[in-house]
C-alpha atoms as one frame of an Amber mdcrd trajectory, in Angstrom:
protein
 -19.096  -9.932  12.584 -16.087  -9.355  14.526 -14.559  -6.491  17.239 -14.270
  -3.150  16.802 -10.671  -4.167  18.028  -9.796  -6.207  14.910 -11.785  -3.761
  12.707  -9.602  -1.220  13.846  -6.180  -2.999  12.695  -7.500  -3.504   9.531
  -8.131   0.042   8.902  -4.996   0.837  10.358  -3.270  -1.792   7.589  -5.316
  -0.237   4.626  -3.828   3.282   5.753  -0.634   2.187   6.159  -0.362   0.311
   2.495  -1.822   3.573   1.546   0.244   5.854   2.146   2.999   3.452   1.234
   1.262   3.436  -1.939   1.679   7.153  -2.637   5.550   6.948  -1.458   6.177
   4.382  -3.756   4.215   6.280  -6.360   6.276   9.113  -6.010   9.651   7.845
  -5.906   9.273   5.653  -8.918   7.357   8.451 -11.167   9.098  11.738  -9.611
  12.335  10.448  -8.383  13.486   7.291 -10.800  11.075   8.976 -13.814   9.602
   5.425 -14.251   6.204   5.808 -16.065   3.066   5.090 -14.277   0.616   2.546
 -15.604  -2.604   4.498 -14.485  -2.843   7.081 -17.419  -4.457   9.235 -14.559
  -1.770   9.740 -12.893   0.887  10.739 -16.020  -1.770  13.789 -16.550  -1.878
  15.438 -12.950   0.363  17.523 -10.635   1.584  15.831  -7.591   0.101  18.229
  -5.425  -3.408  16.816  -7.112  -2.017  13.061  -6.937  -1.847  13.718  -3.136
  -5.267  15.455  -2.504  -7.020  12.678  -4.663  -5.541   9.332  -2.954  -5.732
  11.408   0.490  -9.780  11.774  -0.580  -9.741   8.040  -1.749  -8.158   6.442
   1.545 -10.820   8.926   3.786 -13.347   7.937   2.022 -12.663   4.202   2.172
 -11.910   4.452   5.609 -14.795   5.986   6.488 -16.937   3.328   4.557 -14.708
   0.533   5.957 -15.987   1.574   9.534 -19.366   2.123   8.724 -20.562  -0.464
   6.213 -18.351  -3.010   5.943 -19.001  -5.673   8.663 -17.414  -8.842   6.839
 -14.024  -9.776   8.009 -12.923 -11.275   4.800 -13.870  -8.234   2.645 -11.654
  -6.155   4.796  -9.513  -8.747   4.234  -9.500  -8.276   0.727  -9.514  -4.751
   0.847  -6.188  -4.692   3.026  -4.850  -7.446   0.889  -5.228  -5.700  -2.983
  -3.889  -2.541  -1.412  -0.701  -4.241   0.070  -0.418  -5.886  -3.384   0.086
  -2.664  -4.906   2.989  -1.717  -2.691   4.535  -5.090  -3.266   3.962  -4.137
  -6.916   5.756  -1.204  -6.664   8.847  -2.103  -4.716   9.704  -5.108  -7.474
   9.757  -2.220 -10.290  11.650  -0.172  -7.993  13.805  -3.049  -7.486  14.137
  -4.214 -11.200  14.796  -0.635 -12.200  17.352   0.148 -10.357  19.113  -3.481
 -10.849  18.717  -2.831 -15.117  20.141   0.810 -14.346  23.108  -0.521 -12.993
């Protein structure tokens, strides 16, 4: 168990490398045209993109402050969310380094 204080943060990182997430998403698939991995994502609108991970972060937020009491599953949580970002800034990176 831990505070409500700490809980808190980590909810605040998870939402944070969320929404990174979906920035990231959008420049490299709607602003470099870089092809996304998750074959979900090639066959919906953006508008849909957005209302799906903004149902998938509430969700997980709400569970994260209901049900999950564990530090270092929060932990984990925060940590393969951030991943993605860091994921997402290499291509970025890469792409833009082999376009030049």
């Amino acid at each position: 168990m831990f505070s409500q204080k700490e809980k808190s943060r980590f909810v605040a990182w998870f939402i944070i490398a969320q929404i990174l997430d979906i920035v990231m998403t959008l420049i490299c698939v709607y602003k470099l045209e870089m092809e996304e991995i998750n074959p979900l994502i090639n066959f919906i609108s953006l508008e849909k993109l957005i209302l799906v991970k903004l149902f998938g972060i509430s969700f997980s937020v709400y569970l994260m402050t209901k049900y999950i009491n564990y530090k270092l599953v929060l932990q984990a949580v925060c940590s393969f969310s951030s991943a993605a970002v860091i994921w997402n800034t290499i291509n970025i990176i890469v792409e833009l380094v082999a376009r030049s």
